[in-house]
mmCIF file of the C-alpha atoms, coordinates in Angstrom:
data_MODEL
# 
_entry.id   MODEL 
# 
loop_
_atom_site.group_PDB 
_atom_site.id 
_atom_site.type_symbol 
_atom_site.label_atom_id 
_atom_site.label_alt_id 
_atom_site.label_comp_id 
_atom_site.label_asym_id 
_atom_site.label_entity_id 
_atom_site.label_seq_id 
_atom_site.pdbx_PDB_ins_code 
_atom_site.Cartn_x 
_atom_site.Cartn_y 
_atom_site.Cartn_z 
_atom_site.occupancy 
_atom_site.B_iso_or_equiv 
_atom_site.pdbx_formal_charge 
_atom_site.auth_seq_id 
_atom_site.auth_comp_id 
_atom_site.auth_asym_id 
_atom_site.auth_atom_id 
_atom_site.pdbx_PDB_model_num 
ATOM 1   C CA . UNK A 1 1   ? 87.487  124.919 115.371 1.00 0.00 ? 1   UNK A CA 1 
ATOM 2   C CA . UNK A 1 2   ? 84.439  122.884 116.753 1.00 0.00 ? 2   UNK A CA 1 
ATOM 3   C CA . UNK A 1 3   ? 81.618  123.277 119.273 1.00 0.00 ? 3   UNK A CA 1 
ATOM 4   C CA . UNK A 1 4   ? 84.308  122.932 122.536 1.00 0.00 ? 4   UNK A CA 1 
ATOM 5   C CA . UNK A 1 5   ? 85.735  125.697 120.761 1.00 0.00 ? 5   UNK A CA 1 
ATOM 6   C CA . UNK A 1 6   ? 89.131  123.967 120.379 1.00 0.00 ? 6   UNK A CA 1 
ATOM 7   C CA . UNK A 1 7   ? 90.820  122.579 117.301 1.00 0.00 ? 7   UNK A CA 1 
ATOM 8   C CA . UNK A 1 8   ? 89.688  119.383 116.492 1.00 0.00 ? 8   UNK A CA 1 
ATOM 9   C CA . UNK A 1 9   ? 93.039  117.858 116.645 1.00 0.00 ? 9   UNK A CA 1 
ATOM 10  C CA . UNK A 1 10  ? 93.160  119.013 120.477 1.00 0.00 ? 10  UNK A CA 1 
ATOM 11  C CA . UNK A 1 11  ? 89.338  118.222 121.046 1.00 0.00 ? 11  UNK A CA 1 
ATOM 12  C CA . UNK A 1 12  ? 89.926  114.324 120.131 1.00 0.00 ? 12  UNK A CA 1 
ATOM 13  C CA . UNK A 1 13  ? 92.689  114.232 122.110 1.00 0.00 ? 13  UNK A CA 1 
ATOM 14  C CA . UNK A 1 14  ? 95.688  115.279 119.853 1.00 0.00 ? 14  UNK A CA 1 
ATOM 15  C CA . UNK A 1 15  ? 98.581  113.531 119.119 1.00 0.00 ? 15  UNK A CA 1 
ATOM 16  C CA . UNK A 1 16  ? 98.120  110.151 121.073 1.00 0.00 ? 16  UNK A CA 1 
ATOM 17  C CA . UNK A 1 17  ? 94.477  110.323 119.165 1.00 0.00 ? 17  UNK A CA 1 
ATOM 18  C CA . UNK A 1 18  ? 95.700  110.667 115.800 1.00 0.00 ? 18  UNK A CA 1 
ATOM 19  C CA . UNK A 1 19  ? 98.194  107.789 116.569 1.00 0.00 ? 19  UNK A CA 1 
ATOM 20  C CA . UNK A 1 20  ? 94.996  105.634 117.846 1.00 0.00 ? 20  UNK A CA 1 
ATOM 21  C CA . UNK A 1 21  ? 93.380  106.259 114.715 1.00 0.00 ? 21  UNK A CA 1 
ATOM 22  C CA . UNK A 1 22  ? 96.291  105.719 112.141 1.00 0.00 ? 22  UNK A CA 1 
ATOM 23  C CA . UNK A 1 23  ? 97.077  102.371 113.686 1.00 0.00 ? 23  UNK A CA 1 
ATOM 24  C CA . UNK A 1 24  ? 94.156  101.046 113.758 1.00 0.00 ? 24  UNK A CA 1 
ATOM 25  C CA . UNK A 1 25  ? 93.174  102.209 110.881 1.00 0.00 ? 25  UNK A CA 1 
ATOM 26  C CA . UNK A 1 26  ? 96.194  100.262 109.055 1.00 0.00 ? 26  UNK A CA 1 
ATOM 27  C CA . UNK A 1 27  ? 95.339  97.689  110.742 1.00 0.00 ? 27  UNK A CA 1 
ATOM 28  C CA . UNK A 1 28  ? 92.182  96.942  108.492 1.00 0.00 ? 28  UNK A CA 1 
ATOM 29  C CA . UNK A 1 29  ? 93.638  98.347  105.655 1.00 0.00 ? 29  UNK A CA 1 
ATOM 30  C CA . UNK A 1 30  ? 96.137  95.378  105.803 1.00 0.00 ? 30  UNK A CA 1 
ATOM 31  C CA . UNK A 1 31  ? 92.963  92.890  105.583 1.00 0.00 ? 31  UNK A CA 1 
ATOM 32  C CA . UNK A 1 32  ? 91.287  94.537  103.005 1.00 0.00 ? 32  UNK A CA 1 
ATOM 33  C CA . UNK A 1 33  ? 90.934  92.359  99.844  1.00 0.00 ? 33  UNK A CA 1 
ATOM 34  C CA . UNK A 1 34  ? 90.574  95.747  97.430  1.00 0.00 ? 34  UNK A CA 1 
ATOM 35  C CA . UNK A 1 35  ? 93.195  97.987  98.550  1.00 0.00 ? 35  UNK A CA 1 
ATOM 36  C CA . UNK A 1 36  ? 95.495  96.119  100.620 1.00 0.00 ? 36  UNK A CA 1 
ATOM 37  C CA . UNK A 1 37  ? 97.146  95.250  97.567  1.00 0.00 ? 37  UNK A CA 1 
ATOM 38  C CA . UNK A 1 38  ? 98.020  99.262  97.358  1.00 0.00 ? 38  UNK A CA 1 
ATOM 39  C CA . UNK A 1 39  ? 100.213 99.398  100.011 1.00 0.00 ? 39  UNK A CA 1 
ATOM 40  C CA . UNK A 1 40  ? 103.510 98.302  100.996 1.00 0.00 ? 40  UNK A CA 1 
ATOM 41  C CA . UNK A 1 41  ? 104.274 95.325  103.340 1.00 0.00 ? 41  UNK A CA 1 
ATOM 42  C CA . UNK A 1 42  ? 106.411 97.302  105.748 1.00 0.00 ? 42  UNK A CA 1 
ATOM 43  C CA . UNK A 1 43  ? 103.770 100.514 106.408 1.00 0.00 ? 43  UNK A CA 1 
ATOM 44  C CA . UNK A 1 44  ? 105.684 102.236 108.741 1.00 0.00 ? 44  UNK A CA 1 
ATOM 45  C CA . UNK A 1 45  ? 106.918 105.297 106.743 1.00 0.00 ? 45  UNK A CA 1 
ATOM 46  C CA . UNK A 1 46  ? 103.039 105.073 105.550 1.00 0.00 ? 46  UNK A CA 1 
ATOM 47  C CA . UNK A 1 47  ? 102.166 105.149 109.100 1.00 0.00 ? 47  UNK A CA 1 
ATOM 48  C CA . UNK A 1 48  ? 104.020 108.061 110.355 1.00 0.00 ? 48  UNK A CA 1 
ATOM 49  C CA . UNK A 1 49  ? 102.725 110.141 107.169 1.00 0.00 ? 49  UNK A CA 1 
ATOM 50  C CA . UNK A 1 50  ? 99.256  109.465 107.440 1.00 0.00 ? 50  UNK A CA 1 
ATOM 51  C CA . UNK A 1 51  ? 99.657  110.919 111.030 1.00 0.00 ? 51  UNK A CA 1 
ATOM 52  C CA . UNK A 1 52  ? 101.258 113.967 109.690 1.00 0.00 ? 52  UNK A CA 1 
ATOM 53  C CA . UNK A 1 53  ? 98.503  114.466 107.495 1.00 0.00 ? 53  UNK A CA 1 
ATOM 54  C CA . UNK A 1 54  ? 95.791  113.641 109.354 1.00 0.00 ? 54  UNK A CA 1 
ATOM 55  C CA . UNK A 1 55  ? 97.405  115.906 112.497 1.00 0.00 ? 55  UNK A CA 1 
ATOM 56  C CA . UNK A 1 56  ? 97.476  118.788 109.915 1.00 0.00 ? 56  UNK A CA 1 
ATOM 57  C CA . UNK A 1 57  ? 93.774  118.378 108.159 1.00 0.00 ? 57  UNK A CA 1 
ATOM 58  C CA . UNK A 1 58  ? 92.958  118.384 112.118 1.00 0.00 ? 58  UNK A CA 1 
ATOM 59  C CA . UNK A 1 59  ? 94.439  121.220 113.372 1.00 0.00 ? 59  UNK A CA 1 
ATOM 60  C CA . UNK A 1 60  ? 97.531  120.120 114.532 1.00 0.00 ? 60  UNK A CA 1 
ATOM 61  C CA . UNK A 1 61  ? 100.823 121.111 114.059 1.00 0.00 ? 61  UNK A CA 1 
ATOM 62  C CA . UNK A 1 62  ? 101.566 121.671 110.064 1.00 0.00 ? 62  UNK A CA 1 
ATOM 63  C CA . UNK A 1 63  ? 103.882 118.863 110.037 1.00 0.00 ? 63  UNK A CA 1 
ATOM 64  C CA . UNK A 1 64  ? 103.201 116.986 106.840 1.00 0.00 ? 64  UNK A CA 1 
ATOM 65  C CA . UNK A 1 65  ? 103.677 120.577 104.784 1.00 0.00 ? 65  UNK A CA 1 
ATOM 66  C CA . UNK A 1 66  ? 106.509 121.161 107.195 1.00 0.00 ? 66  UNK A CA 1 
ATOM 67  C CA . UNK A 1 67  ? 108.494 118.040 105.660 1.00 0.00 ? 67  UNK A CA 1 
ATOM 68  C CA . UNK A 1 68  ? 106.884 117.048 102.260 1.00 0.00 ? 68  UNK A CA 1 
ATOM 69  C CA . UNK A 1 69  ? 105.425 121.001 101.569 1.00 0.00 ? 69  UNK A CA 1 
ATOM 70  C CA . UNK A 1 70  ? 101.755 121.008 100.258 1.00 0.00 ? 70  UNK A CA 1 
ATOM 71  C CA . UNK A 1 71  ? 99.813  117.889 100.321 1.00 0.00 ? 71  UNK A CA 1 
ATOM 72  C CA . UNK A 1 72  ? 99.327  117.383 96.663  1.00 0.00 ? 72  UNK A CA 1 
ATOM 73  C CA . UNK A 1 73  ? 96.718  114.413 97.256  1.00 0.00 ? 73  UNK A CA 1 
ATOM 74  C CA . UNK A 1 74  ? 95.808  113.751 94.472  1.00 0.00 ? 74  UNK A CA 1 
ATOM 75  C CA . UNK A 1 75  ? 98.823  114.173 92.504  1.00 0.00 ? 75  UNK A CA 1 
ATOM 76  C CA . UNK A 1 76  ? 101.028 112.524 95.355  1.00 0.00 ? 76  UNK A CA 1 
ATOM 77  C CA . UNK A 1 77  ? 98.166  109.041 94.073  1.00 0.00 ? 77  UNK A CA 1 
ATOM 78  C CA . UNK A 1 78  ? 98.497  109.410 90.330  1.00 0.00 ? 78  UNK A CA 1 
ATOM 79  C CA . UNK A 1 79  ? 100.697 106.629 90.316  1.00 0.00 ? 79  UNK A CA 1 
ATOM 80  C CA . UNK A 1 80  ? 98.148  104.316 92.022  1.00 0.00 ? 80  UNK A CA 1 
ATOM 81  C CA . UNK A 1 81  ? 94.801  103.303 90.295  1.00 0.00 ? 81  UNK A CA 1 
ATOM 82  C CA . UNK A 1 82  ? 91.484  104.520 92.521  1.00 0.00 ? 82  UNK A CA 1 
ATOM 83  C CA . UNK A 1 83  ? 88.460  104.398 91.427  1.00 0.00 ? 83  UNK A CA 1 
ATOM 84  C CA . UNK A 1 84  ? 85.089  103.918 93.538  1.00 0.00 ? 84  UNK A CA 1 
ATOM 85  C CA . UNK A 1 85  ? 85.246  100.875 94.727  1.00 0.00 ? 85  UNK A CA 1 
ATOM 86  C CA . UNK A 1 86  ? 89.215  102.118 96.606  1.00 0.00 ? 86  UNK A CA 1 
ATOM 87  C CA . UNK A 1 87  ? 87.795  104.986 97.709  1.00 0.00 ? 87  UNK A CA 1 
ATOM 88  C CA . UNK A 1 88  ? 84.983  103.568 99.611  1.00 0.00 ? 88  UNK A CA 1 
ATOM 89  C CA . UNK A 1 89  ? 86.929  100.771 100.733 1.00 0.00 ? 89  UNK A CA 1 
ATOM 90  C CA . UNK A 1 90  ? 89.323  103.177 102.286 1.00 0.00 ? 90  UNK A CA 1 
ATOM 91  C CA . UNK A 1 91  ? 86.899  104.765 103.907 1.00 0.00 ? 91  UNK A CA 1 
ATOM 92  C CA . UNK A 1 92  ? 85.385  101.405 105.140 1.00 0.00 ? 92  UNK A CA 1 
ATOM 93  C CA . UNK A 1 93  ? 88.260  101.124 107.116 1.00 0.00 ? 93  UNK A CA 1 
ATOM 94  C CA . UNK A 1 94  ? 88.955  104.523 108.458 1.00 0.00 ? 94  UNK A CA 1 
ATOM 95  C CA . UNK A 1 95  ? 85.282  103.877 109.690 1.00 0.00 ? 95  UNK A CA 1 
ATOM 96  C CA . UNK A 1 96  ? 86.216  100.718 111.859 1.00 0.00 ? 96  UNK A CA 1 
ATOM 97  C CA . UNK A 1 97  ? 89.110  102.700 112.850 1.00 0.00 ? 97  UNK A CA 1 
ATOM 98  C CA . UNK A 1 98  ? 86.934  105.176 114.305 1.00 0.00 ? 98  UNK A CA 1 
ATOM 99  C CA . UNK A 1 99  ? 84.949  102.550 115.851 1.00 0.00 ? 99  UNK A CA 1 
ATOM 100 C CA . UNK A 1 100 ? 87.683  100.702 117.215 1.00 0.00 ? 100 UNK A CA 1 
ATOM 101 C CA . UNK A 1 101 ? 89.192  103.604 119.080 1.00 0.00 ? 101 UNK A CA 1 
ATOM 102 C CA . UNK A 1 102 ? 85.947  105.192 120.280 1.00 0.00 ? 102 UNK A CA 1 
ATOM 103 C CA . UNK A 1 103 ? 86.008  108.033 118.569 1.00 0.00 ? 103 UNK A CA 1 
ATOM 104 C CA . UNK A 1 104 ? 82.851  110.491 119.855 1.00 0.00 ? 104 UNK A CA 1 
ATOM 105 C CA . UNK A 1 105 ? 79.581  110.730 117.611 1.00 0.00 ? 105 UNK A CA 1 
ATOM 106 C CA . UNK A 1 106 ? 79.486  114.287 116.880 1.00 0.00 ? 106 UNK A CA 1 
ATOM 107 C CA . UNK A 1 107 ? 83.631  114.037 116.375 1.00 0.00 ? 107 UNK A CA 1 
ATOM 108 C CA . UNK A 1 108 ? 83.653  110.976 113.818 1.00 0.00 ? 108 UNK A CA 1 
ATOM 109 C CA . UNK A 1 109 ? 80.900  112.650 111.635 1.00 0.00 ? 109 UNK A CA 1 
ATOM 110 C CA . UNK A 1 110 ? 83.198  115.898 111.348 1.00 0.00 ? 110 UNK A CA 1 
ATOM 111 C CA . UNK A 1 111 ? 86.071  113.842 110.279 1.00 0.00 ? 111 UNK A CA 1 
ATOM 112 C CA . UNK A 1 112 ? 84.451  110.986 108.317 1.00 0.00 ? 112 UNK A CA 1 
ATOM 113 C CA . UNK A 1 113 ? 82.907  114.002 106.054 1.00 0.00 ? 113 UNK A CA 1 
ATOM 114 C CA . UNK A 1 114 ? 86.127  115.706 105.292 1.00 0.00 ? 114 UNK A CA 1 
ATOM 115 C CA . UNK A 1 115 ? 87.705  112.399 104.927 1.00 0.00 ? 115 UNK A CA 1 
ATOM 116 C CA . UNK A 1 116 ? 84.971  110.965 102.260 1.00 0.00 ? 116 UNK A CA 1 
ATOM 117 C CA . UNK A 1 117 ? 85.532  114.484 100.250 1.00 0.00 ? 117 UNK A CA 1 
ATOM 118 C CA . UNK A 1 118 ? 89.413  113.781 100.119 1.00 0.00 ? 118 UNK A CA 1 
ATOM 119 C CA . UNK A 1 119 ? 88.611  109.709 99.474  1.00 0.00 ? 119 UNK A CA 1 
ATOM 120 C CA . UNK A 1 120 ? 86.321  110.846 96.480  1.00 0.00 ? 120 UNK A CA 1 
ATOM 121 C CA . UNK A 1 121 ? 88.999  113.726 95.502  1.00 0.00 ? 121 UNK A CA 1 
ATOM 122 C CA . UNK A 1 122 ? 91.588  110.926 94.874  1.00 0.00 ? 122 UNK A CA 1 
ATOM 123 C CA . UNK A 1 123 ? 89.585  108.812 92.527  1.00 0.00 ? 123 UNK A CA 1 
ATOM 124 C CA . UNK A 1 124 ? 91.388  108.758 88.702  1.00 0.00 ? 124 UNK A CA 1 
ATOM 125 C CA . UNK A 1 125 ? 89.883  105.491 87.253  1.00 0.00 ? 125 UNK A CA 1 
ATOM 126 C CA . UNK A 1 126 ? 86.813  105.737 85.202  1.00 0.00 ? 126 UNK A CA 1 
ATOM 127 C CA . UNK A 1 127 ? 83.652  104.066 86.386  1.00 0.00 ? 127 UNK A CA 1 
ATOM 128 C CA . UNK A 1 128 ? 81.596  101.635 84.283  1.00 0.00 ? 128 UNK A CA 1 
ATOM 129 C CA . UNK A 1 129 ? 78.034  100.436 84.670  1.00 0.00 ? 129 UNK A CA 1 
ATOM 130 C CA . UNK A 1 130 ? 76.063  98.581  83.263  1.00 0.00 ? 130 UNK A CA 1 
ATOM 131 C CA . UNK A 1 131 ? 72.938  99.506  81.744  1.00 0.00 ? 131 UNK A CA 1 
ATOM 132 C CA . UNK A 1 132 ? 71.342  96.991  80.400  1.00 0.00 ? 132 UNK A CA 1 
ATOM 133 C CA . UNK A 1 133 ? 73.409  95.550  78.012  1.00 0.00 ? 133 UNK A CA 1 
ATOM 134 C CA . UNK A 1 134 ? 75.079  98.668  77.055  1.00 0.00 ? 134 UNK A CA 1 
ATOM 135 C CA . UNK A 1 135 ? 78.220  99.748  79.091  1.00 0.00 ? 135 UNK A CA 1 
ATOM 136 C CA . UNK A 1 136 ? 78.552  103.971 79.696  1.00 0.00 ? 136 UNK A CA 1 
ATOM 137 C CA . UNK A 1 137 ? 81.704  105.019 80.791  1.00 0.00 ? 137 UNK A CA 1 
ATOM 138 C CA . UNK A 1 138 ? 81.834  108.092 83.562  1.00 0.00 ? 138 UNK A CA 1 
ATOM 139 C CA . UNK A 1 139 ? 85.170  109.252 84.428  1.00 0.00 ? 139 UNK A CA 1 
ATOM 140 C CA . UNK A 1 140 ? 84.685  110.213 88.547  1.00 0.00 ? 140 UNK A CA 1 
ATOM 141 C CA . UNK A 1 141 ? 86.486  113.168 89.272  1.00 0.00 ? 141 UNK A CA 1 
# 
């Protein structure tokens, strides 16, 4: 529930929304030189997924669990290597997503905040930085 006292799913406008948002958000995805790479040519099956997800983090109708059962993030990405620099990319683009479609203020900064807790879930690459001329190894979690 939010402040109109609705799901959010229903309060951004539901289903044709969530569609909005997914497409465009492939869209960039498609551009971007770090995870673009991730994904497959043809993202249609990608597509309709991320708008069962997204519909059911929302609100919505339980229709990712209803197909695929739980989520499983994380363990659903294992096979793909994300580490900081994919997560925040990611969530670059979800960003000009929101932008592109509109989305309102007080909405986006609901949804950007659960999405950058999943985005940061799904890292499983360590991170390495450099110290001055030693390199310390931090495994993100």
């Amino acid at each position: 529930m939010n402040r109109s006292g609705l799901p959010l799913f229903e309060a951004i406008g539901g289903e044709k929304t969530v569609s909005s948002l997914v497409e465009a958000f492939y869209r960039h995805v498609k551009l971007h030189p770090v995870i673009s790479s991730l994904f497959p040519d043809d993202m249609s099956e990608t597509i309709r997924k991320q708008k069962q997800f997204l519909t059911q983090l929302l609100g919505g109708p339980q229709l990712y669990s209803a197909e695929h059962g739980h989520p499983m993030l994380r363990r659903r990405h294992l096979r793909f290597k994300i580490g900081a620099e994919e997560a925040d990319a990611w969530l670059a683009c979800m960003s000009k997503a929101m932008n592109d479609i509109g989305l309102e203020a007080g909405y986006r900064e609901i949804i950007f905040d659960r999405l950058s807790k999943t985005a940061h879930h799904m890292i499983n690459q360590p991170a390495f930085h450099y110290t001055g001329g030693v390199i310390s190894h931090d495994l993100l979690r």
